[in-house]
mmCIF file as gemmi writes it, N, C-alpha and C atoms, coordinates in Angstrom:
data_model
loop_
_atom_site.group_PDB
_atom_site.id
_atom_site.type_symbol
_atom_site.label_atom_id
_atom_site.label_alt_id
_atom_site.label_comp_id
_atom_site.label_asym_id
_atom_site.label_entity_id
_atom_site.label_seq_id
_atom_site.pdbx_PDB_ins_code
_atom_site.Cartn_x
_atom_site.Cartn_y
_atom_site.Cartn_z
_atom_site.occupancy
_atom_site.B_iso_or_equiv
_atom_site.pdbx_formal_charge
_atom_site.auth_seq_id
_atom_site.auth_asym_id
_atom_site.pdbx_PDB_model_num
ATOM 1 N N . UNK Axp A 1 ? 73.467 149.881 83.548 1 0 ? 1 A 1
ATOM 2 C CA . UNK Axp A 1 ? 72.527 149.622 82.482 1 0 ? 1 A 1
ATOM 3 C C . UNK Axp A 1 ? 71.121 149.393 83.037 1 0 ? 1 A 1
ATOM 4 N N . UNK Axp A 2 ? 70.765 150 84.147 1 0 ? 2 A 1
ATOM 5 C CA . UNK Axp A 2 ? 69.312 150.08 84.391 1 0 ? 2 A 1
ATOM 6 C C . UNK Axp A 2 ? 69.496 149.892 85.981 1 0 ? 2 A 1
ATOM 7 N N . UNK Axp A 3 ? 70.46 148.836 86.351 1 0 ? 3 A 1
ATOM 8 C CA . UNK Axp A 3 ? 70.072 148.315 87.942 1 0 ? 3 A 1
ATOM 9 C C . UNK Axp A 3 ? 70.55 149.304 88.605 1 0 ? 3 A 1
ATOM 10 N N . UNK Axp A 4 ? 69.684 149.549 89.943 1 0 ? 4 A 1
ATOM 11 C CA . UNK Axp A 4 ? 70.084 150.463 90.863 1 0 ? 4 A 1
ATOM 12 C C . UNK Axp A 4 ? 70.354 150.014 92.687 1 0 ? 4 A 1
ATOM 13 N N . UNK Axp A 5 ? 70.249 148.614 92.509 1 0 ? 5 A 1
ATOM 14 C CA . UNK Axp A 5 ? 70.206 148.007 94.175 1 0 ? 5 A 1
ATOM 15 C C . UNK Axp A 5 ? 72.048 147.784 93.709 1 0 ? 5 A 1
ATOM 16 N N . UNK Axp A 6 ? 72.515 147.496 94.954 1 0 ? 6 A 1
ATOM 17 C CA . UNK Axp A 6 ? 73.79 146.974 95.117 1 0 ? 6 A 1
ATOM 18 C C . UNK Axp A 6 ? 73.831 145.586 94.266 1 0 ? 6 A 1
ATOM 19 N N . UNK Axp A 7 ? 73.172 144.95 94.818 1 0 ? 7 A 1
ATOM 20 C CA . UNK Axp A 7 ? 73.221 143.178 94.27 1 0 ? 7 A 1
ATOM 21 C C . UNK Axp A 7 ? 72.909 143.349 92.621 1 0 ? 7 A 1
ATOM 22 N N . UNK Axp A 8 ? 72.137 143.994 92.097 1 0 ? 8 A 1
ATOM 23 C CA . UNK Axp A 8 ? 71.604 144.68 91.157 1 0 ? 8 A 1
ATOM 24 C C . UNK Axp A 8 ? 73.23 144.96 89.893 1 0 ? 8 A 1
ATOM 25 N N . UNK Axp A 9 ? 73.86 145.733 90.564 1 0 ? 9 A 1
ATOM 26 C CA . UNK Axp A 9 ? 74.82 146.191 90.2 1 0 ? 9 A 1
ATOM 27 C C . UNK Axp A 9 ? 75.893 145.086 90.218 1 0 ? 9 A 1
ATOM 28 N N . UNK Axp A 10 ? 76.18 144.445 91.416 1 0 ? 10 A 1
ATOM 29 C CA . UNK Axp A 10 ? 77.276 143.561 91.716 1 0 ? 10 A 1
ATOM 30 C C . UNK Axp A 10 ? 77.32 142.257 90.774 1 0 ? 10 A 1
ATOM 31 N N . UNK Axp A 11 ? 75.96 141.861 89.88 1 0 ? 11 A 1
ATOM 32 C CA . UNK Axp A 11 ? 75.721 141.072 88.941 1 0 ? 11 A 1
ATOM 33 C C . UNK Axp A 11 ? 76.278 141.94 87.556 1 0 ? 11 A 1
ATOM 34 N N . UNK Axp A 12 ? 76.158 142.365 87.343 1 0 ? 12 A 1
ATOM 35 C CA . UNK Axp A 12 ? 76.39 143.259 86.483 1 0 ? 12 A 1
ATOM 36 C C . UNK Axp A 12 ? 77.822 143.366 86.049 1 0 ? 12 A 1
ATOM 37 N N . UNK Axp A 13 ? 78.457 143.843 87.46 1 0 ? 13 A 1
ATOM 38 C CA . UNK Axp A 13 ? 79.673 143.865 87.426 1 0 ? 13 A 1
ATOM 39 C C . UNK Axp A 13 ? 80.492 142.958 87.657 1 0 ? 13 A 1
ATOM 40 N N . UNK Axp A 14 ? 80.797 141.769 87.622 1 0 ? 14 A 1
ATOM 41 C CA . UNK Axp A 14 ? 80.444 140.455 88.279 1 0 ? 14 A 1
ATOM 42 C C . UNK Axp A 14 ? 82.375 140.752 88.224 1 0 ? 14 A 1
ATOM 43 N N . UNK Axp A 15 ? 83.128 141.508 87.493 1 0 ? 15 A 1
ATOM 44 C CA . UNK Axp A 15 ? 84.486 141.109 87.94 1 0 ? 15 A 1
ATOM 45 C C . UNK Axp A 15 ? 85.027 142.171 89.524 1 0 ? 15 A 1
ATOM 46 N N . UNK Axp A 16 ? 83.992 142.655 89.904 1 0 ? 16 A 1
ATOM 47 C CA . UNK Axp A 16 ? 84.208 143.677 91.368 1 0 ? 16 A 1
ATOM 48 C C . UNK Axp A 16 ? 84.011 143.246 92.578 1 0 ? 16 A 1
ATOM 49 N N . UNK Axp A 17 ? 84.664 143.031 93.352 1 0 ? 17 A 1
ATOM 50 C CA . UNK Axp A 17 ? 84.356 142.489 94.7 1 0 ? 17 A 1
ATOM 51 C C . UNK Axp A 17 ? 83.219 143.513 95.562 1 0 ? 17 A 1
ATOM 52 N N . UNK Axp A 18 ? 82.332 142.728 95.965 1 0 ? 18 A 1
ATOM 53 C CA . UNK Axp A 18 ? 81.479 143.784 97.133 1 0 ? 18 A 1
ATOM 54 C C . UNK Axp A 18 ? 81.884 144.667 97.652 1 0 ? 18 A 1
ATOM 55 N N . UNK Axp A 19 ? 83.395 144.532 98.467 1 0 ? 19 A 1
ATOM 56 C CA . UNK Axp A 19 ? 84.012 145.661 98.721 1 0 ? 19 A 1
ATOM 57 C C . UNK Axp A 19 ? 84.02 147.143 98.148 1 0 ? 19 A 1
ATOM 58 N N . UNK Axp A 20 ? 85.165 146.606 96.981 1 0 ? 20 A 1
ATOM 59 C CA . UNK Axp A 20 ? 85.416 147.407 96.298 1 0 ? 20 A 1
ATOM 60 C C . UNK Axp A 20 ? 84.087 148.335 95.496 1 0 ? 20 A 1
ATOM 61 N N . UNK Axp A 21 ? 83.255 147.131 95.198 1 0 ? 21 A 1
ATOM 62 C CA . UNK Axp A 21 ? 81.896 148.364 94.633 1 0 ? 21 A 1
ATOM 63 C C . UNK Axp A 21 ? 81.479 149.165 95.865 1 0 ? 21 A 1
ATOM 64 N N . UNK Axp A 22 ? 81.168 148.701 96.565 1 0 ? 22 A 1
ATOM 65 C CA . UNK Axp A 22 ? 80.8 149.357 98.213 1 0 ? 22 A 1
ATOM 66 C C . UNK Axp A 22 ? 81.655 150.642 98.194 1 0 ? 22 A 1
ATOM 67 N N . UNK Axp A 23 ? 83.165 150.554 97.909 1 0 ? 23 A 1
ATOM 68 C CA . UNK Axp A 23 ? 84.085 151.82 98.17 1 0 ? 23 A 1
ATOM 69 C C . UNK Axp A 23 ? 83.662 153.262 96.922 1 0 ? 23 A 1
ATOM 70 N N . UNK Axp A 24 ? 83.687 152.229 95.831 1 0 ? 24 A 1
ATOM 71 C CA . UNK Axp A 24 ? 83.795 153.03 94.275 1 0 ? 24 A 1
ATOM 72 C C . UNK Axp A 24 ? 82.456 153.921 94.434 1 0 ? 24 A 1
ATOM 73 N N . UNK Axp A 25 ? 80.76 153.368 94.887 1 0 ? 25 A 1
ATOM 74 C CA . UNK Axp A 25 ? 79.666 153.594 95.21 1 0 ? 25 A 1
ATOM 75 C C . UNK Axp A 25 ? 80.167 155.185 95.895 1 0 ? 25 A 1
ATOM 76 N N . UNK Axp A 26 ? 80.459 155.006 97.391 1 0 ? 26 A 1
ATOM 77 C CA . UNK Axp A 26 ? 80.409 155.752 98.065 1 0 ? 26 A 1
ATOM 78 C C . UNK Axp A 26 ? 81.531 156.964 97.519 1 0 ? 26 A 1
ATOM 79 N N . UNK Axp A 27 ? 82.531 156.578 96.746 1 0 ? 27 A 1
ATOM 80 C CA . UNK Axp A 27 ? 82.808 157.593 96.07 1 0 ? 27 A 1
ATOM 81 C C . UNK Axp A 27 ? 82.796 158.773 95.351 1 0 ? 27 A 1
ATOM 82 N N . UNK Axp A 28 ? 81.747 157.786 94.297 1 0 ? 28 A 1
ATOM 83 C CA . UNK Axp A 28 ? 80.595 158.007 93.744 1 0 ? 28 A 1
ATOM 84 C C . UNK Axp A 28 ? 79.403 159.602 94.089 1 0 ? 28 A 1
ATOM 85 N N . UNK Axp A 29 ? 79.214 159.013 95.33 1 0 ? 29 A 1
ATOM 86 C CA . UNK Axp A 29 ? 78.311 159.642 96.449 1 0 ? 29 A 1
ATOM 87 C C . UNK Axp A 29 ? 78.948 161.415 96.745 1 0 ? 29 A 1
ATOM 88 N N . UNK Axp A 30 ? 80.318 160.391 97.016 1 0 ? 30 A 1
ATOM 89 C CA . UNK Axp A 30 ? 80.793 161.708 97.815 1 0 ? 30 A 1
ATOM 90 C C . UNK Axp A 30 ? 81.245 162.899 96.93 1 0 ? 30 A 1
ATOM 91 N N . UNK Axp A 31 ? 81.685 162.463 95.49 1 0 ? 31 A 1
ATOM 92 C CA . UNK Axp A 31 ? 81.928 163.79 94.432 1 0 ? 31 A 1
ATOM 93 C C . UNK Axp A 31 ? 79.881 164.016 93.625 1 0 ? 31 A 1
ATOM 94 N N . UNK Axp A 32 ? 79.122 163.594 94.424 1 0 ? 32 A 1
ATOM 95 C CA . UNK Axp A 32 ? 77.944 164.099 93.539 1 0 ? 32 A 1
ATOM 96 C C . UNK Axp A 32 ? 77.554 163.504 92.372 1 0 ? 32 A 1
ATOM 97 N N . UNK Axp A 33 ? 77.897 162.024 91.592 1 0 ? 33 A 1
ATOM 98 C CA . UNK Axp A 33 ? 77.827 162.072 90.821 1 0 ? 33 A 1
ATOM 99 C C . UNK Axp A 33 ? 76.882 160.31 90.802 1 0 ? 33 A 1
ATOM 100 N N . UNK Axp A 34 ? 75.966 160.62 92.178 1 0 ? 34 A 1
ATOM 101 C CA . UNK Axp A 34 ? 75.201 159.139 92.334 1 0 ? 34 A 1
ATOM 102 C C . UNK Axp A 34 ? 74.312 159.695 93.452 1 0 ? 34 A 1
ATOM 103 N N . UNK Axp A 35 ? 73.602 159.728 93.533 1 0 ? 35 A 1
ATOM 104 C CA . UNK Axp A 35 ? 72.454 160.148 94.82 1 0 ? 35 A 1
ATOM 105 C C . UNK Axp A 35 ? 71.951 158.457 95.372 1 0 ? 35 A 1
ATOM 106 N N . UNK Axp A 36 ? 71.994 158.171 96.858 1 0 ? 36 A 1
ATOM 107 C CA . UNK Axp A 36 ? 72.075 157.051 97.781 1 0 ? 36 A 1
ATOM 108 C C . UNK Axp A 36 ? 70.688 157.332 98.035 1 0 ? 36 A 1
ATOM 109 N N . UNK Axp A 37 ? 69.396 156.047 97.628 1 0 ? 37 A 1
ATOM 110 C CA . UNK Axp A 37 ? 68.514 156.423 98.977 1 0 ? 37 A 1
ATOM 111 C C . UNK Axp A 37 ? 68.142 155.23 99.058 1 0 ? 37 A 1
ATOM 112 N N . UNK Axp A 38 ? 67.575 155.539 100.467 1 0 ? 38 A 1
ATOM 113 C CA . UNK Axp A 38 ? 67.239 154.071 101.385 1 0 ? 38 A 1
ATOM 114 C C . UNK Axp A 38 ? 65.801 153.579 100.854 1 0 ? 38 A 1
ATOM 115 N N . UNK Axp A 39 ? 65.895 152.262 100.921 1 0 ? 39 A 1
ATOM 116 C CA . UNK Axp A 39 ? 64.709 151.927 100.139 1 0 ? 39 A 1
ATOM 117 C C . UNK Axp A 39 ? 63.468 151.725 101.234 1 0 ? 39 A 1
ATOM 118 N N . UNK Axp A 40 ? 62.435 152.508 101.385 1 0 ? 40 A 1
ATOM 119 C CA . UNK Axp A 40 ? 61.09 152.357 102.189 1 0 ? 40 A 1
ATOM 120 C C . UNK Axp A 40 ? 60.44 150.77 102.821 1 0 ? 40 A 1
ATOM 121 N N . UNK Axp A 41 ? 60.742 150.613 103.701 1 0 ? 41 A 1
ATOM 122 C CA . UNK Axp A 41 ? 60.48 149.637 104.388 1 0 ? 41 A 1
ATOM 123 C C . UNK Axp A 41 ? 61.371 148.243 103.732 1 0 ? 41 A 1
ATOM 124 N N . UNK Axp A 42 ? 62.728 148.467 103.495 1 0 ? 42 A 1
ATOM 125 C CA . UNK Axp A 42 ? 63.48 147.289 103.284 1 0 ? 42 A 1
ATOM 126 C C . UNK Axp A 42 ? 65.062 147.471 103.683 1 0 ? 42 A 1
ATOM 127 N N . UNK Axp A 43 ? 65.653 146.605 103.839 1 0 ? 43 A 1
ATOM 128 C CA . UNK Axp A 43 ? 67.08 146.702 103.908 1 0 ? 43 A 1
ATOM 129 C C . UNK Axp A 43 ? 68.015 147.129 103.046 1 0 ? 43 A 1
ATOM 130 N N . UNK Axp A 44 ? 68.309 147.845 102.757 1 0 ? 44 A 1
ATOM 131 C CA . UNK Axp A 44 ? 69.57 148.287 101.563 1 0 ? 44 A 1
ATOM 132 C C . UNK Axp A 44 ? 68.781 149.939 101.062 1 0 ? 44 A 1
ATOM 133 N N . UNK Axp A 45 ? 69.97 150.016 99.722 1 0 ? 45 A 1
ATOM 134 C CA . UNK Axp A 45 ? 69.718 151.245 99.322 1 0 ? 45 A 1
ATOM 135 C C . UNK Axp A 45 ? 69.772 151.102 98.226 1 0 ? 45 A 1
ATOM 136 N N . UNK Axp A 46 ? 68.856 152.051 97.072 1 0 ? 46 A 1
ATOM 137 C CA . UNK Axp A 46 ? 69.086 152.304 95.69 1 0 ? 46 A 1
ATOM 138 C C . UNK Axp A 46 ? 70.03 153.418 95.605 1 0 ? 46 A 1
ATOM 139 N N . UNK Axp A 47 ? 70.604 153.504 94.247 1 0 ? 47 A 1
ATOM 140 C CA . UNK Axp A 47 ? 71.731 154.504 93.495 1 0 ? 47 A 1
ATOM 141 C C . UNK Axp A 47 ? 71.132 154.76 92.546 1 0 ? 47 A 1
ATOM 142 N N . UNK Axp A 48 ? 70.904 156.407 92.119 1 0 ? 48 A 1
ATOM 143 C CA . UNK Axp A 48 ? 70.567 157.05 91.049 1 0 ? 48 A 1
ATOM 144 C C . UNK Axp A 48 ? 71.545 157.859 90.44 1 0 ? 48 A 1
ATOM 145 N N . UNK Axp A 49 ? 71.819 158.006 89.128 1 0 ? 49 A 1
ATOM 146 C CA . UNK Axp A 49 ? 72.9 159.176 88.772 1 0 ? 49 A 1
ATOM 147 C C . UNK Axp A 49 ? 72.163 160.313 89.127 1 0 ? 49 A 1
ATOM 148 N N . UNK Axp A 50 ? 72.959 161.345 89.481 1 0 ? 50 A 1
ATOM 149 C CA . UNK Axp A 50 ? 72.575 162.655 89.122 1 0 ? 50 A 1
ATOM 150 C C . UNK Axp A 50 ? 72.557 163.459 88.164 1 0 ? 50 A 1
ATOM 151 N N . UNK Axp A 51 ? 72.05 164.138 88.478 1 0 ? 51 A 1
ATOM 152 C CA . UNK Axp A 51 ? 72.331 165.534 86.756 1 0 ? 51 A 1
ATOM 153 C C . UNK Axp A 51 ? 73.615 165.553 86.197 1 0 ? 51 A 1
ATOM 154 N N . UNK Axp A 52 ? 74.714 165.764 87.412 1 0 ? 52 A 1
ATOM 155 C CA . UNK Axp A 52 ? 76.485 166.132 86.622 1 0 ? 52 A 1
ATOM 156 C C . UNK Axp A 52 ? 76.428 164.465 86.171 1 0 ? 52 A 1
ATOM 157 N N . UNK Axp A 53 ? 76.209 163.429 86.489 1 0 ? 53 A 1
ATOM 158 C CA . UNK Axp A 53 ? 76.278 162.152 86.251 1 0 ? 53 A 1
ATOM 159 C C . UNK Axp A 53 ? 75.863 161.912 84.443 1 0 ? 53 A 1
ATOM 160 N N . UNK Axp A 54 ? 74.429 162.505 84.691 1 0 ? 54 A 1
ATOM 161 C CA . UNK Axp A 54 ? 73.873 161.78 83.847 1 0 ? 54 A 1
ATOM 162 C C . UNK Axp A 54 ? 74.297 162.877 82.62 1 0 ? 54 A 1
ATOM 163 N N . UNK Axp A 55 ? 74.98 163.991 82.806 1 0 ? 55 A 1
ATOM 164 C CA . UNK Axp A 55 ? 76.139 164.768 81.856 1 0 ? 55 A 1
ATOM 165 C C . UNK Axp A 55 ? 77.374 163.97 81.205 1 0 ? 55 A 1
ATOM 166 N N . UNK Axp A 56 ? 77.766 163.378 82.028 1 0 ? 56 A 1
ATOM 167 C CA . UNK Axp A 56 ? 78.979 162.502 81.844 1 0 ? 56 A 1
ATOM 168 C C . UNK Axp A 56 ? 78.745 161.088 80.788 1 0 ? 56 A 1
ATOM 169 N N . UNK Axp A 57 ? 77.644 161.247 80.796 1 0 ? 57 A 1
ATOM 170 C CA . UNK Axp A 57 ? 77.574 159.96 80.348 1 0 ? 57 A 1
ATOM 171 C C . UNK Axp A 57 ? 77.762 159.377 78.755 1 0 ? 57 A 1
ATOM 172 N N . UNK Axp A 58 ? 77.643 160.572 77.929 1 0 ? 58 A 1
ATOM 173 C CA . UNK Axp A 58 ? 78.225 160.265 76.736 1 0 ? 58 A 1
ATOM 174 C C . UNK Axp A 58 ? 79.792 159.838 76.53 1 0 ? 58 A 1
ATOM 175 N N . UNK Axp A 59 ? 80.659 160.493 77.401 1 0 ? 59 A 1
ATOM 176 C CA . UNK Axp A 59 ? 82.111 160.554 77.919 1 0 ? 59 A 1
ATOM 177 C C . UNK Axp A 59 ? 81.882 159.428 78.23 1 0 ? 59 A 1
ATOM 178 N N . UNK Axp A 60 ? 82.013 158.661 79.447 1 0 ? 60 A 1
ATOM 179 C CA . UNK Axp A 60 ? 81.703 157.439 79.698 1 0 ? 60 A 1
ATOM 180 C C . UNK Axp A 60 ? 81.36 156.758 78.729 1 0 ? 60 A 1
ATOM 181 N N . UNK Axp A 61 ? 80.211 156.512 77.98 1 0 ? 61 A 1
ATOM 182 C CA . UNK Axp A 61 ? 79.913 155.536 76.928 1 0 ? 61 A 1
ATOM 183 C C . UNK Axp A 61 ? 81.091 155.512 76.158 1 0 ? 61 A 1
ATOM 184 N N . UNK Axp A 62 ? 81.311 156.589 75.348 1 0 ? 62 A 1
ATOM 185 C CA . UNK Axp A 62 ? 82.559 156.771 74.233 1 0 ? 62 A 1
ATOM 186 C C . UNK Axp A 62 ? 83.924 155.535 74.89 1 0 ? 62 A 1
ATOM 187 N N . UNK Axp A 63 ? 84.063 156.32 76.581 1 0 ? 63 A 1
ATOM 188 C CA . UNK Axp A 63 ? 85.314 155.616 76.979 1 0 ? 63 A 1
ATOM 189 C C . UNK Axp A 63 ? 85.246 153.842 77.169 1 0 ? 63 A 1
ATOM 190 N N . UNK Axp A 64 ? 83.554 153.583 77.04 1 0 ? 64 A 1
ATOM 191 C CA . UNK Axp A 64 ? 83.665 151.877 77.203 1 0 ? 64 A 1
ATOM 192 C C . UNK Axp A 64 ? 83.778 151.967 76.099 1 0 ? 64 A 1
ATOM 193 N N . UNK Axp A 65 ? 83.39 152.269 74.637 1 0 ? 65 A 1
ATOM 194 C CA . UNK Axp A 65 ? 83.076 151.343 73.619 1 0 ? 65 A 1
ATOM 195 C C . UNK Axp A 65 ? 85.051 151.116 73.243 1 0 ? 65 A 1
ATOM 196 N N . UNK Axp A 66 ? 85.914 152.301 73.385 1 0 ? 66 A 1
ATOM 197 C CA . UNK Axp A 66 ? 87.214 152.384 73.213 1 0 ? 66 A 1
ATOM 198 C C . UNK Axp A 66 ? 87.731 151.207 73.418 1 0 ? 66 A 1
């Protein structure tokens, strides 16, 4: 719903262990459906959806409100 830092997210999601978002993230990453970038002169990284992502996302919405 807007946040894109890890901690950002991990509030958000507050029932996910760091881990596990850390795993789901890079998942994420690895089918294309979150672009990783490092944030310019700081520690960590932002997450953006991508295009197939930001396709999905009516699907997704529909499947939370269910």
């Amino acid at each position: 719903m807007g946040g894109t830092r890890f901690n950002e997210l991990q509030r958000g999601l507050s029932q996910i262990s760091p881990t596990m978002l850390s795993r789901r993230l890079d998942t994420l990453v690895e089918h294309n459906l979150v672009l990783k970038k490092k944030i310019p002169g700081q520690k960590g990284y932002e997450y953006f959806p991508t295009k197939n992502c930001q396709q999905f996302l009516p699907i997704i919405t529909s499947l939370g409100e269910w």
